[in-house]
C-alpha positions, 0 to 999 in steps of 0.5 A: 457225065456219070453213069447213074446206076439207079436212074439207068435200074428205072424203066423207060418213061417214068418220071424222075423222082424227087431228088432229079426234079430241077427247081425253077429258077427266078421268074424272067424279069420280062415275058418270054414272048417279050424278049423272044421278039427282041431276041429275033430282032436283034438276030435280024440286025446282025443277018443285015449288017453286011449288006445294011450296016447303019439300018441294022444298028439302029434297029439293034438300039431300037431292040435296046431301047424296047429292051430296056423300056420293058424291063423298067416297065416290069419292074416298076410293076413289080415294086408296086405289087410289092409295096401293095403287098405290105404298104396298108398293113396293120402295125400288127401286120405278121412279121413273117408277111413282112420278111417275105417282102423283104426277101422278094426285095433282097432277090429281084435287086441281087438279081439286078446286080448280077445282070 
């Protein structure tokens, strides 16, 4: 790492300026609540794989399985919203509400491809 001369100049607790702000990433495709639960299960079946082979690989597939059914169940919502948002438009509708949709499209399916 750098040593960075004016942050190190910035006295201690204030906050960072704009250029060392992060900007949010894309939204989670599932809560984190959702998937904190699915993550401790899959943690516990990996704790009991020694002692429980078979039991703990179901429950790893029964985390898949609600894994996967929540991510269908999101994004199925989220292509709703999405049509919602364009589907009863006016022909006149503005082309800029369009390209956002667009774009939305674009991003949440480029980020399925890279999953």
């Amino acid at each position: 790492m750098m040593y960075d001369q004016t942050r190190a100049q910035q006295p201690a607790g204030q906050p960072p300026g704009p250029a060392e702000r992060r900007t949010p990433g894309p939204e989670p495709l599932l809560p984190s609540a959702e998937g904190d639960k699915i993550v401790l299960r899959l943690r516990h079946a990996l704790n009991t794989f020694a002692d429980t082979p078979f039991e703990a690989l179901e429950e790893a597939e029964s985390a898949y399985d609600e894994a996967t059914a929540q991510l269908v169940n999101a994004l199925a919502e989220q292509r709703r919203l999405l049509r919602a948002s364009w589907q009863d438009q006016a022909p006149e509708t503005q082309s800029d509400e369009l390209r956002h949709a667009l774009r939305q499209y674009r991003e949440i399916t480029q980020r399925l491809l890279h999953l």
